[in-house]
C-alpha positions in Angstrom: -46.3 1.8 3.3 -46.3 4.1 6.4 -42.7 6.0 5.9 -43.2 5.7 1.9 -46.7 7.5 2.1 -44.8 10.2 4.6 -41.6 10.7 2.3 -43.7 11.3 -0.8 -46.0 14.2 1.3 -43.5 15.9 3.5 -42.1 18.9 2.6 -38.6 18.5 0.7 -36.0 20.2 2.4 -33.1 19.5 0.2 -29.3 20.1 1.2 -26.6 19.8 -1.4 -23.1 19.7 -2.0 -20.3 18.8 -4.8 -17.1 16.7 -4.5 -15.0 18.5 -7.5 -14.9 16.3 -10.7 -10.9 17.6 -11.1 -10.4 15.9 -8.0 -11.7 12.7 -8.4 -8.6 9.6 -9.1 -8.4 7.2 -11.6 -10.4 4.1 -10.6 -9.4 0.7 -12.0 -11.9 -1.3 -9.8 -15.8 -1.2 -9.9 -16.1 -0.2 -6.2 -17.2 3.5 -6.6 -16.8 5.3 -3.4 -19.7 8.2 -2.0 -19.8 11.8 -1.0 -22.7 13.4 0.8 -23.1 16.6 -1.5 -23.7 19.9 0.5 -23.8 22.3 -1.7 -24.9 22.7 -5.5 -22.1 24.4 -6.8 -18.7 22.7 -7.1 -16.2 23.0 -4.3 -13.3 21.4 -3.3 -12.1 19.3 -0.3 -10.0 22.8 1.1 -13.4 24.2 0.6 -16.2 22.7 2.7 -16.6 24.0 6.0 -18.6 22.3 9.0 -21.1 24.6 8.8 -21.8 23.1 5.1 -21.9 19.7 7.0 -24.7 20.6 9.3 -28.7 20.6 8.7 -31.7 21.4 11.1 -34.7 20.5 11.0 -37.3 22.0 13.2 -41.0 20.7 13.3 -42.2 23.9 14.3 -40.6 25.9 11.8 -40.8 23.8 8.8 -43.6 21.0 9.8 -47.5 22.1 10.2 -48.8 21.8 13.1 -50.0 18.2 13.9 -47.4 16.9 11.4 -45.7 14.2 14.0 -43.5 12.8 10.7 -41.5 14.5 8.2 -38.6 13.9 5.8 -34.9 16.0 5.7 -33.6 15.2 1.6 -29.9 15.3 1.5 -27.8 14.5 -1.3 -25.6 12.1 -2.1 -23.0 11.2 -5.7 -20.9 8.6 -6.5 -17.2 8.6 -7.3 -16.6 6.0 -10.4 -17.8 4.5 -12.9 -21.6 4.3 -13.7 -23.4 1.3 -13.7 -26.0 -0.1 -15.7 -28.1 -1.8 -12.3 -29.7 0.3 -9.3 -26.6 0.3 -6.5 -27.7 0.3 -2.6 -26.2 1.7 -0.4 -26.5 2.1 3.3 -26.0 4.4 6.4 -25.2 4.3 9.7 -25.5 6.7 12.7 -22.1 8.2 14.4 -22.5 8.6 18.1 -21.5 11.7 19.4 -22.4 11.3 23.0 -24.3 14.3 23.1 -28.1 14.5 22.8 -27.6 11.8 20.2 -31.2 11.1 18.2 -32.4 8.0 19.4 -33.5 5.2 15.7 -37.7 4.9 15.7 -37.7 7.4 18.7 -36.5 10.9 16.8 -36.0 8.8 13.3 -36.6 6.3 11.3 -34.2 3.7 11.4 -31.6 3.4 8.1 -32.4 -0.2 8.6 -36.0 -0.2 8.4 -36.9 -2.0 5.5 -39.1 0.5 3.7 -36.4 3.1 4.2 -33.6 0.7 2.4 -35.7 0.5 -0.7 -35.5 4.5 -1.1 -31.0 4.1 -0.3 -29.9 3.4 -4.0 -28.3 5.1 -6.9 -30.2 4.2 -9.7 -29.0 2.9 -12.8 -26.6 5.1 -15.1 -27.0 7.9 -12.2 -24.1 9.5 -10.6 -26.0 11.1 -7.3 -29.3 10.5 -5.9 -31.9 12.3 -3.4 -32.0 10.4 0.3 -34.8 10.9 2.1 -34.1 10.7 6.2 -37.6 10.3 7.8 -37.7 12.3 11.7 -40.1 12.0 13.8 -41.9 14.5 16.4 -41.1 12.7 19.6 -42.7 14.9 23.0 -39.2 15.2 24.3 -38.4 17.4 21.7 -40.0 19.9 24.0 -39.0 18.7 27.0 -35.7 17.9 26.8 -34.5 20.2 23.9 -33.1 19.3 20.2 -31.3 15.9 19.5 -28.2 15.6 16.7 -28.2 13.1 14.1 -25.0 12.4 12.9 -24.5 9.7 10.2 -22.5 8.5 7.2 -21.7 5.6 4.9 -22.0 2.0 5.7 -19.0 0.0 2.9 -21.0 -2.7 0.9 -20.2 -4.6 -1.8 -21.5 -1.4 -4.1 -19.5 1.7 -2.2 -16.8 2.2 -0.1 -16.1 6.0 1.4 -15.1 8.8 -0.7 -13.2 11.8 0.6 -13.3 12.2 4.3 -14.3 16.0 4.1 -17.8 14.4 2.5 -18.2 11.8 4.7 -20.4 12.6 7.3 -23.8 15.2 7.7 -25.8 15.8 10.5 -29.3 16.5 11.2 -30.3 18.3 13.9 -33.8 18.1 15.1 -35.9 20.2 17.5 -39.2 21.3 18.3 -38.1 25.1 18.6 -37.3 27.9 16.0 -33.7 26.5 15.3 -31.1 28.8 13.7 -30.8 28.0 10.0 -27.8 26.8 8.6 -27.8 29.5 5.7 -28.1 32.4 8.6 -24.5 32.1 9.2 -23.8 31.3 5.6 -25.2 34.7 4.7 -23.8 36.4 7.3 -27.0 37.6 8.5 -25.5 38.6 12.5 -23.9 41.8 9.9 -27.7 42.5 9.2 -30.0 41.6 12.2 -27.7 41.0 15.0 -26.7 37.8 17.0 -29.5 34.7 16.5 -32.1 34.3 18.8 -35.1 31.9 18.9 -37.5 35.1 20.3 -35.9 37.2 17.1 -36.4 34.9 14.7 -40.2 34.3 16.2 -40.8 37.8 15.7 -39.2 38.2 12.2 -41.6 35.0 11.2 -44.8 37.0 12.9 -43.9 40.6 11.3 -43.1 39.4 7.7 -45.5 36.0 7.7 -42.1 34.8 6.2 -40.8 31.5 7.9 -37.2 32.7 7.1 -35.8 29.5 7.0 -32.7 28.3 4.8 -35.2 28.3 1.7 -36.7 31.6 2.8 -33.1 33.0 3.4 -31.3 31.6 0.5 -34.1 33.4 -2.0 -33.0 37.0 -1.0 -29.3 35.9 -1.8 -27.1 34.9 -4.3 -24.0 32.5 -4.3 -21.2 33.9 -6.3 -18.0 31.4 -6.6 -14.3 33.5 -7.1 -12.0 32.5 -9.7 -9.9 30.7 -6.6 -13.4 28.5 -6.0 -14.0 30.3 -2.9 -17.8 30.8 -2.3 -19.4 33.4 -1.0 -23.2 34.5 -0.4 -24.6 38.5 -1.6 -27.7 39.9 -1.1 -29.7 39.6 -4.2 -31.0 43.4 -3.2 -29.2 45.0 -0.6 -31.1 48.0 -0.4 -34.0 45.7 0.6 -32.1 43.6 3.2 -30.7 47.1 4.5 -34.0 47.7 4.9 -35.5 45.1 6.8 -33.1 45.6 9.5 -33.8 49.3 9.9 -37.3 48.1 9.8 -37.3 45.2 12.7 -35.3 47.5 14.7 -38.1 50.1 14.7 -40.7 47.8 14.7 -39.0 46.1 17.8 -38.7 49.3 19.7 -42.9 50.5 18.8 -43.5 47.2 20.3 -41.3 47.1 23.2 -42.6 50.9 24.5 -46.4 49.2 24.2 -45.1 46.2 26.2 -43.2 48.5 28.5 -46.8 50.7 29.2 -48.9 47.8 29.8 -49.0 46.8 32.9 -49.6 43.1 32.6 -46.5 42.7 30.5 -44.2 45.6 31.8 -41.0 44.5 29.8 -39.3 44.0 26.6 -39.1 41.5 24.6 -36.5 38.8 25.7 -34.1 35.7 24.4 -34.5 32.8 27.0 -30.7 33.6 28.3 -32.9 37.0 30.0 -31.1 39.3 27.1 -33.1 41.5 25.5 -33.7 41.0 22.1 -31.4 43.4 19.7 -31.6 44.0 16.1 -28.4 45.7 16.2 -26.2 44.2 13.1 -22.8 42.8 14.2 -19.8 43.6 12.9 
């Protein structure tokens, strides 16, 4: 009951999506088919974007420390009829051939057995919560962050739905990794370009983790007539304010670090730029 003791105590971080309902075909056969679901509000295949299809998770932004196991949620919904039985369903890893996450080194198998029992849609249920177990492997550090990229294995049960929800990927690090919902706010128009030292100091000067949870709170999605989404500050006068506020924080702090002699420079991104809070246009 290792992994089942770990999914039930880790921290939910839960990603979601919706495969409109007006798009969905007539189905004369009891093979539903499945969408991953990234986002809560409905959206429609000319909608989703890839940043919708990516997730992070980073175990020293969203894991406490000595926390070697944790669990990403993502969800998933069915296309078809319901059914009066639990269904299983099953998933598979897409290679990418780039720092690819390596099953019981950075993850969990899908195959493990305890994992299989959590990968059903449970009877007269159209979606269902997946939990993907990752694990805190030392090369995190020393080799940097790993992708993993997976999707749905055809059973008896399921067969694919729309290719545009096919597929999400995970990535996993040991570092401050951007959050997803930092491009989809738009926050380079507030705080300037991402950087891991900028987000570290955002995190230490507001004891905020900001986070997709953190960043999502202090905005608002707001779907157009046309179904395009988009994401507003809940208070912009705030958010306005918070980057005046890190930009003269950062320079206090950089004319202290500049004066003492054992640190004599700014603060810096690991590419040797100095961190900016200037907002992008």
């Amino acid at each position: 009951m290792k992994y089942i003791n770990n999914i039930l105590i880790a921290g939910a971080l839960i990603f979601g999506l919706v495969a409109c309902e007006k798009d969905l075909p007539e189905y004369e056969t009891t093979v539903c088919q499945l969408n991953f679901k990234y986002r809560t509000t409905d959206i429609s295949t000319e909608e989703v974007t890839d940043d919708m299809r990516v997730g992070s998770h980073s175990f020293k932004l969203n894991s406490g420390i000595g926390v070697n196991i944790d669990t990403v949620w993502v969800r998933v919904a069915t296309m078809g009829y319901l059914s009066k039985e639990d269904r299983p369903f099953e998933l598979e890893q897409v290679m990418t051939g780039e720092k690819d996450a390596v099953a019981g080194k950075h993850y969990v198998a899908f195959s493990d057995v305890e994992m299989r029992n959590w990968y059903s849609i449970p009877a007269g249920q159209a979606e269902a919560l997946v939990p993907i177990v990752v694990k805190r492997d030392p090369s995190l550090e020393t080799s940097g962050d790993v992708v993993l990229k997976f999707t749905f294995k055809e059973n008896g049960y399921f067969k694919l739905g729309y290719p545009e929800f096919s597929v999400y990927t995970i990535v996993i690090s040991d570092q401050l990794a951007k959050p997803t919902m930092w491009a989809t706010c738009h926050l380079d128009s507030y705080f300037g370009a991402y950087g891991a030292m900028k987000h570290e100091l955002m995190i230490a000067w507001t004891e905020q983790a900001w986070d997709d949870a953190y960043i999502e709170s202090l905005f608002y999605e707001y779907q157009y007539s046309g179904g395009t989404v988009a994401w507003f500050p809940k208070d912009r006068e705030y958010v306005n304010y918070l980057a005046s506020w890190f930009a003269e924080r950062l320079l206090k702090e950089n004319a202290e670090r500049l004066a003492d002699p054992q640190i004599g420079d700014v603060y810096r991104e690991e590419n040797n730029d100095a961190v900016d809070f200037t907002p992008l246009d």
